[in-house]
C-alpha positions in Angstrom: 35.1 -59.9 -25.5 35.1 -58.4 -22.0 36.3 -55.3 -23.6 33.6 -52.7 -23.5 34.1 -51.7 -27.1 33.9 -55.4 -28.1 30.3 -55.3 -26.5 27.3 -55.1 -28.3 25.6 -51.8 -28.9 23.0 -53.0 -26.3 25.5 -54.6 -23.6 26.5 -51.2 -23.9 23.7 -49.8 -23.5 22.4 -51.9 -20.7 26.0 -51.2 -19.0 24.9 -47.3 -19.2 21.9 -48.5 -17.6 23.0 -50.1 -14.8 25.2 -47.4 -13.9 27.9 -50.0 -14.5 29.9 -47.6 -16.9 29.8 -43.7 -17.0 28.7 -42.1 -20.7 32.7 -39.9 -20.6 33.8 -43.5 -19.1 32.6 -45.4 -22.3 33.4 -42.6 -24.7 37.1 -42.6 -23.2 37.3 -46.1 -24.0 36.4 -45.3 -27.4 38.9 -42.7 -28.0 41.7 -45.1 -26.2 40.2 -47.5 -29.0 40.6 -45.4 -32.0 43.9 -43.3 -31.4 45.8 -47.2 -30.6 44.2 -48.5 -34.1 42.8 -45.4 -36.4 46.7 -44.7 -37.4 46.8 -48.2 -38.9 43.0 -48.5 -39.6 42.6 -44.7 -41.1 38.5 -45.5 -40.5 37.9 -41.7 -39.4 37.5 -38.5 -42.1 36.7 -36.6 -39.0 37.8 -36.6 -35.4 38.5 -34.4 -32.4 38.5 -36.5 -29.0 38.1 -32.7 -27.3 34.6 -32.4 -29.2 33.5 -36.3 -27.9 34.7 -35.5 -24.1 32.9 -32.2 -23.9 29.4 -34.2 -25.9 30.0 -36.8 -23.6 30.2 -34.7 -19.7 26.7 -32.5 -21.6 25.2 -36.1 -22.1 26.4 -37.6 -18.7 24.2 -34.6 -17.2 21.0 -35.2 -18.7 19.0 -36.5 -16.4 15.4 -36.9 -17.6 14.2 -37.3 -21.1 16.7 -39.6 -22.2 16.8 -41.7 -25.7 16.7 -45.5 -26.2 20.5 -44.4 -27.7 21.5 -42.5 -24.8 25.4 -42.1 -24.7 25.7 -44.7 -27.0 29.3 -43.8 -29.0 28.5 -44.1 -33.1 29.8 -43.2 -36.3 28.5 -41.5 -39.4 29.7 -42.6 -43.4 31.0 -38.9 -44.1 28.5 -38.8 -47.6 25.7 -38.3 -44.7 25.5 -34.7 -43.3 26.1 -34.4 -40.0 26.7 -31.0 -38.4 30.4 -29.7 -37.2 32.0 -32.5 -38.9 33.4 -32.7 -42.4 31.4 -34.4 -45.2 33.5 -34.1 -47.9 32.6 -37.2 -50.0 36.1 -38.4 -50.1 37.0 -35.7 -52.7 38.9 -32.8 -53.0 36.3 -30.9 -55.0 34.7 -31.0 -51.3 37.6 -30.3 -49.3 36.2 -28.9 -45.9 32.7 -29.0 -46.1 30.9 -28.9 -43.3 27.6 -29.1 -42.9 25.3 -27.3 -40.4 22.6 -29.2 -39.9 22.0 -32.8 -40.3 20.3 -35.7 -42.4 17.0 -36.6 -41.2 18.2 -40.0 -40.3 21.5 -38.0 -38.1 19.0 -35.9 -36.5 17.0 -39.0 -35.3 20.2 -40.8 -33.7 20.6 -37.3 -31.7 16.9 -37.1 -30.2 18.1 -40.9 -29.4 20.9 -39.3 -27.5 23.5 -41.4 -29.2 27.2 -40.0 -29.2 28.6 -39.1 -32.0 32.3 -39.5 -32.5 33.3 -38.4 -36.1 32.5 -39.4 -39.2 34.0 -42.1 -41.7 36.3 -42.2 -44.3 34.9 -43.8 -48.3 36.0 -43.4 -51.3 35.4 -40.3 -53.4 31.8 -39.9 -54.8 31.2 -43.5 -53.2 32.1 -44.6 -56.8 33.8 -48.3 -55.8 33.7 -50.9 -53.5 37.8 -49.9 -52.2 37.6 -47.2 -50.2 40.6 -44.3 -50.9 40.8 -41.0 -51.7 43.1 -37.9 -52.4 42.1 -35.7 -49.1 42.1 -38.9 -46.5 44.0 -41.5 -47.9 43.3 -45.6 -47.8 41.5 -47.3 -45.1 42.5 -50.6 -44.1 40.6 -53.9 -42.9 41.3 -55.0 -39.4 41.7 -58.7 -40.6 44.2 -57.9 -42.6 46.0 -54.7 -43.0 47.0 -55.6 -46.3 43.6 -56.0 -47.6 40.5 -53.3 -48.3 37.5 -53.3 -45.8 35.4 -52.5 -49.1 33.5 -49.9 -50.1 31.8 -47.3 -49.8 31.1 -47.5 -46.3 34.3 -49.1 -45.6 35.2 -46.5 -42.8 32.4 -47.8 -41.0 32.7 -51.1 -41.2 36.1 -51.0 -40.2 35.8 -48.6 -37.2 32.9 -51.0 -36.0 34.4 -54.2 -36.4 37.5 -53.4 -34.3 36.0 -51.7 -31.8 36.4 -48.0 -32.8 32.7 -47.7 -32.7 29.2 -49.1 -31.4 27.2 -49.3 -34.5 27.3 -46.5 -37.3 25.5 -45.8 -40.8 26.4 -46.4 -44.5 25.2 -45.9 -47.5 24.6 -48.8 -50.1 23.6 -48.2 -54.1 25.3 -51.1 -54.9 26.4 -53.1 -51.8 28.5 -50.3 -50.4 26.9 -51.4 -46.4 26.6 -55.2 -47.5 30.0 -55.7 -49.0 31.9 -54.0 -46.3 29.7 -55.9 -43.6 30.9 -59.2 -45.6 34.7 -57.9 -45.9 35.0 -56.2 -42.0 32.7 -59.3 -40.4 29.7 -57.3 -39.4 26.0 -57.0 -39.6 24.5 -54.2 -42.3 20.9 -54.0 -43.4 20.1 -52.1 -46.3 16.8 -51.1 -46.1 14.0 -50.4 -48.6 14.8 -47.3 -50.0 13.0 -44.4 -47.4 11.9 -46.7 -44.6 15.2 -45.0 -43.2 15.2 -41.2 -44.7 17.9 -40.4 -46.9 17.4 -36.6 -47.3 20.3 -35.4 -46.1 22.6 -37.9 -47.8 25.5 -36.5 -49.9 24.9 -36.6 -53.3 21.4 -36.7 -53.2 19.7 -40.2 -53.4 17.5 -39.0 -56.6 16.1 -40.0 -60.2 17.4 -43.6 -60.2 19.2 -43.6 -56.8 15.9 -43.4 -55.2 15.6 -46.5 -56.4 18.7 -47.9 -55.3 20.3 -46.1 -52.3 19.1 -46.1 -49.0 21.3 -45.6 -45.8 21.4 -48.3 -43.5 22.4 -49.3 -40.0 25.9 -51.3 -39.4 26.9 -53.0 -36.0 28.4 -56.2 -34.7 25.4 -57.9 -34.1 21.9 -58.1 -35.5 20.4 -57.3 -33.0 22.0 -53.8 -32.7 20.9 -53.3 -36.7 17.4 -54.3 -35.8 17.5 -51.6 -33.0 18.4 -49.1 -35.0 16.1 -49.9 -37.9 13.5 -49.6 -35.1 14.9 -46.2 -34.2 15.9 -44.7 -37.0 13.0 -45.3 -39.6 9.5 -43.8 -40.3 8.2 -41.3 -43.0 10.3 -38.0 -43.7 7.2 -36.2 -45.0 9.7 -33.9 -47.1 10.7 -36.6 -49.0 8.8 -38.1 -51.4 11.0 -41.5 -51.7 9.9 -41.9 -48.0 6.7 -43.9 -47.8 4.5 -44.0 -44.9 5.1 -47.8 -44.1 4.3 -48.0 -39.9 6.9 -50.6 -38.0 5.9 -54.5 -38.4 7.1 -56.9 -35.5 6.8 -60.7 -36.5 6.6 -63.2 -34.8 8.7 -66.7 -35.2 5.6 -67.9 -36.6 5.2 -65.4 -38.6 8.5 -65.5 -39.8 8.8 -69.0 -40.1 5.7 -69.1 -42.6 8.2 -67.5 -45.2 9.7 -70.6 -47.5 13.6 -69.4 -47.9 14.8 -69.9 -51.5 19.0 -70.6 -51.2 21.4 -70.4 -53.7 25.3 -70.6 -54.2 26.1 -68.6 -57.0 24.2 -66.9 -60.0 25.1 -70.0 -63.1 27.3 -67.3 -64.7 30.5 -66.5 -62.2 31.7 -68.8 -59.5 31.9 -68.2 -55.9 34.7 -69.5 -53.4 34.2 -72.9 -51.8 34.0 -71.5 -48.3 31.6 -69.2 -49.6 29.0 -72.3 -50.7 29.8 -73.5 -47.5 28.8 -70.1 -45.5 25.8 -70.4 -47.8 24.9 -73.9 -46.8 25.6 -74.0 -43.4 23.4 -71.0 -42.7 20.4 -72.8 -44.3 21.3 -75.5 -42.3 20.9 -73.6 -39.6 18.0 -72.0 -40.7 16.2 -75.0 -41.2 17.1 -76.6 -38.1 15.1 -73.7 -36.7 12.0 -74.6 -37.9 12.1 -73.0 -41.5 11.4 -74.5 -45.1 14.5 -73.7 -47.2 14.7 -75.0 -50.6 17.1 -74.5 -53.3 15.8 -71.6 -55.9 17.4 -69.3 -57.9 15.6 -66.6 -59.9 15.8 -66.2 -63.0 16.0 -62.4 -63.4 19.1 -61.9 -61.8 21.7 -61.1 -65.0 18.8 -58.6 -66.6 18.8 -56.9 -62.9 22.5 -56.6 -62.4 22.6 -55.4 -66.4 19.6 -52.8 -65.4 21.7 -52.0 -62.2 25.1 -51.3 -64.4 23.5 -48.6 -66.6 21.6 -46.6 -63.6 24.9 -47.0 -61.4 27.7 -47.0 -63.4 26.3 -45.0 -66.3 24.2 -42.8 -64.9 26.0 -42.2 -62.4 29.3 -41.0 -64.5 26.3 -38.6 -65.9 25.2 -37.0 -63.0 28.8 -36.3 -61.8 30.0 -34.5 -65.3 28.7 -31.4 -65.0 30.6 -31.2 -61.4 34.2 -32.2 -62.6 34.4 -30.4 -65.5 37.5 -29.0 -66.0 38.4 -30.2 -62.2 39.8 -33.6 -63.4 43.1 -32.9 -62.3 42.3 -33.0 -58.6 39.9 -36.5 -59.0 41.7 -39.3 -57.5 43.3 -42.6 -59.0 40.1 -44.8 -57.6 37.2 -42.3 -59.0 39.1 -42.4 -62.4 38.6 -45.8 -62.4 35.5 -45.4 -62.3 35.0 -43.3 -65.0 37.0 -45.6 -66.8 34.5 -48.0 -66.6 32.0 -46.2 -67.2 33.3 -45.0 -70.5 34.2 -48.6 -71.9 30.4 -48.4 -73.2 28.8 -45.6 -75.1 27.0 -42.9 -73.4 23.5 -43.7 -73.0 21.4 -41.9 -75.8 17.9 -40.1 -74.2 16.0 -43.5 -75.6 18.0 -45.9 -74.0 17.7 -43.8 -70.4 13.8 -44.1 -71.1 13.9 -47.3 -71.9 15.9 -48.3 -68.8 13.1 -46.5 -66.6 10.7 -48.3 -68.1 12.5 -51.3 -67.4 13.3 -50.9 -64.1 9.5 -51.4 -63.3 8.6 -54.2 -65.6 11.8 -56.5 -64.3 11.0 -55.4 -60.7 7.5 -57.0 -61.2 8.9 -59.9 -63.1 10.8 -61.0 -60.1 8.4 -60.0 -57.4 6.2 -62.8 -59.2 9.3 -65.0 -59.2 9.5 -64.2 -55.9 6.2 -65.5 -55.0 7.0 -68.7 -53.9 9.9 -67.8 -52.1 9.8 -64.7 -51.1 13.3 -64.6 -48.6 16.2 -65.1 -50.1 19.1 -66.7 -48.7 23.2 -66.2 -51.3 26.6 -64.9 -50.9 27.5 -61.4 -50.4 30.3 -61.8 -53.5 32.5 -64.1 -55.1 35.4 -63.6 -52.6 36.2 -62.5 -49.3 37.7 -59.1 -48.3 40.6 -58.8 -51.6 44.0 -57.1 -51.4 44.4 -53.0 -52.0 44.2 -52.5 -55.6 43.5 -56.3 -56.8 40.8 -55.9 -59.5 40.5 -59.4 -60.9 40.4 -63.3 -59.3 40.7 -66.8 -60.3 38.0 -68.7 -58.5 37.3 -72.2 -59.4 39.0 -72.0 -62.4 37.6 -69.4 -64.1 38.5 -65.3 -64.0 36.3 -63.4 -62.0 36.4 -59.3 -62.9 36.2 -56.3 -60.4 32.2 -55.5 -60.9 31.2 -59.4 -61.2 32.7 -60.2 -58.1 29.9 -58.7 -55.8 27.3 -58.4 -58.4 25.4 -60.7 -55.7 24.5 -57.0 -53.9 23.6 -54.9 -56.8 20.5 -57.3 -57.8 18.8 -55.8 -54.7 20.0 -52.4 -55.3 17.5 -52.7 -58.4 14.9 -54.9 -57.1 14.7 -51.7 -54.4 14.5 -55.1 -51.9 16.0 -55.3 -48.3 18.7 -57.0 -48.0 20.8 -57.6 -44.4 24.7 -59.6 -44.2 25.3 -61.5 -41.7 29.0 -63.3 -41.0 29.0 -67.1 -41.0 32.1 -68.6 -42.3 35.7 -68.0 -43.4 38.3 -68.3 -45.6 41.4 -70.2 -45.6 43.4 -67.1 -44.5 40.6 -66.6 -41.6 38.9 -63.7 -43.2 35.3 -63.3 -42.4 32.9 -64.9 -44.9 28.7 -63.2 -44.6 25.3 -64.5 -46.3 23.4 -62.3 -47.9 19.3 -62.4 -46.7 16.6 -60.6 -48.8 13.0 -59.9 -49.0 10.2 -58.4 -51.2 10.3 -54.3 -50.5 8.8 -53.0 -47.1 9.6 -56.5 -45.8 12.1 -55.2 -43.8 11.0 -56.6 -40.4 11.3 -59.8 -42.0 15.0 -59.6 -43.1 16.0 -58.8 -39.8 14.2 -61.3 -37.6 15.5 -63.8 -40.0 19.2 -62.8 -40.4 18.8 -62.5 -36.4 18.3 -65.6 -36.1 21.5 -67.0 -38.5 23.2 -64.4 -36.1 22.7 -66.0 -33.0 23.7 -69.3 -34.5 27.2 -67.8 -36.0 27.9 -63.8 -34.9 30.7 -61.5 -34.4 34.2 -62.5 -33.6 36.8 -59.6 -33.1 39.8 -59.1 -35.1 42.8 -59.9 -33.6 44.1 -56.3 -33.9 41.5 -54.9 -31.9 42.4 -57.6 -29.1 45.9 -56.6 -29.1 47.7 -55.3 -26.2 48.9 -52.0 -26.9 
């Protein structure tokens, strides 16, 4: 843990402080980082070590003015525009796109003065929770090369969790920053939708994925997710899904007046035992902190995760036909899948997407008055940890557990529009990383994170043994 790379975002930051460590020093640490492990890893969409150098030495000179992110090395999910580097979506129906300028939220992280180093590899359209694709291929976790790192941000979560990068930002409509977090062993928030601006994010978050996207901040710690929450949010007055909602900052008291409702599993599919047991030991810990934690489990969760499956999956195969059409034979095997999916129902008829709007609001009520009581929520992240390349379907306890229902425990918050942060606790038998899942009523953002800070500092990061590995 010595490692610089290892470091937290702000040991690294306080080590460019100090003077301790050069901004081309850290970066070329970085780039020593990611040409040992990317060729195994294949994190990166886009990278040119010429490009960092030359970004690095222009930093290294600035003298006055600087950023709280200030040479800070960082990645970007390559579905988030960032200028000079390709944001192709994973697809070849975007092969070398390029943006020229950036997403509100990239722009932000460069009046910081963070470092950018390339952006990250997803799957195509950001369609599954594997990420793969035709134009960059299959990225690996760094627990286990055998084994996916998730999706859709699973780029980022695997260049962050060995070291290839600070922190970075994902994009979750339905756990793609939460399950990789879970998978890779990291920290992920995703936020309310807008406190962090999406404009800017590739496809648009808009119509129901207003509702649920949002891009959120990924690191090793919580701390470094609460930094650049801090950072990164406030209003994009060009976008109306960005809501003027001004920075809280609770205090323990504050936070401990919140009564944490816990739960294992939903009733309806079963989780791993080392899961429960990340569950439990993290209220344990919570509690011992000072908290009320009770066991609670609301009882809107299946009619959210339904509601989530027709805006998502549904909607989601409607808003990409008009762009595929008569392109299918250059979509890959893993966004065919998804289509699959989506077509093992009927297409939704104009009454039943009105209906579904309608119903978005009504159950999002119902379980903000659920919610009342307890209104943090402490549950897994999914059923499983981190699963093998390709592996769609589990026995756990007993019973099968399918590809969607395995992390359905993200895509409630998707449509609750709730913030909701992962935090790594346990493991599994093999040693893969096990996370939490911690949620709030919207706009409670603040909240999440001092809370899931807290479960951090009683559990936190522990490096792959890859990215320890003498090269």
């Amino acid at each position: 843990m010595n490692e610089p790379v290892l470091k937290s975002a702000i040991d690294q930051l306080e080590l460019l402080g100090a003077g301790q460590i050069s901004i081309p020093e850290l970066a070329e640490v970085h780039i020593q980082q990611i040409e040992r492990l990317n060729p195994q890893l294949n994190a990166f969409a886009d990278f040119d070590s010429g490009c960092v150098r030359a970004e690095a030495q222009r930093l290294q000179a600035v003298k006055t003015g600087r950023g709280p992110l200030h040479g800070l090395p960082v990645t970007v999910k390559s579905s988030i525009a960032t200028a000079g580097y390709l944001c192709e979506i994973g697809s070849l129906l975007h092969k070398g796109d390029v943006p020229t300028e950036d997403a509100v939220v990239v722009s932000r992280l460069r009046a910081a003065g963070a470092l950018i180093l390339g952006t990250t590899n997803c799957p195509e359209f950001l369609m599954a929770y594997e990420s793969a694709n035709l134009l960059h291929g299959r990225v690996s976790n760094p627990w286990d090369l055998d084994r996916s790192p998730g999706g859709s941000s699973g780029g980022e979560s695997a260049a962050i969790a060995a070291g290839l990068s600070a922190c970075g930002l994902g994009s979750d409509s339905g756990g793609s920053v939460r399950v990789p977090a879970h998978f890779t062993g990291i920290c992920s928030l995703k936020p309310t939708p807008g406190r962090i601006p999406g404009r800017g994010h590739l496809p648009p978050c808009v119509g129901p994925f207003s509702t649920l996207g949002a891009i959120g901040p990924m690191a090793r710690t919580m701390a470094d997710v609460t930094l650049l929450f801090r950072i990164l949010s406030g209003q994009d007055p060009c976008d109306p899904a960005s809501p003027p909602v001004p920075l809280s900052h609770p205090t323990p008291e504050g936070l401990r007046a919140n009564t944490i409702g816990f739960f294992e599993d939903d009733g309806l599919v079963p989780v791993t035992p080392e899961t429960r047991a990340a569950v439990n030991t993290a209220a344990a810990a919570l509690s011992n902190a000072g908290f009320c934690v009770e066991p609670f489990l609301p009882q809107t969760l299946e009619p959210l995760r339904q509601l989530w499956w027709k805006l998502f999956v549904q909607c989601g195969a409607m808003f990409y036909a008009p762009e595929i059409r008569g392109r299918e034979n250059q979509l890959s095997p893993i966004f065919n899948e998804f289509l699959g999916i989506a077509a093992s129902v009927p297409p939704l008829t104009a009454t039943e997407l009105l209906d579904a709007w309608a119903e978005l609001d009504l159950l999002r009520s119902k379980t903000l008055a659920e919610m009342s009581g307890h209104p943090v929520l402490l549950c897994p992240v999914a059923s499983i940890p981190a699963f093998r390349h390709g592996e769609r379907s589990w026995t756990v306890e007993g019973q099968p557990v399918a590809y969607l229902d395995a992390v359905r425990h993200t895509q409630w918050f998707n449509t609750l529009a709730a913030p909701a942060a992962v935090v790594p606790v346990g493991s599994s038998p093999e040693g893969l990383p096990i996370g939490v899942q911690i949620a709030a009523r919207p706009f409670h953002d603040e909240t999440v994170l001092g809370i899931a800070e807290i479960v951090d500092a009683a559990f936190g990061y522990r490096p792959p043994p890859i990215a320890l590995s003498v090269p």
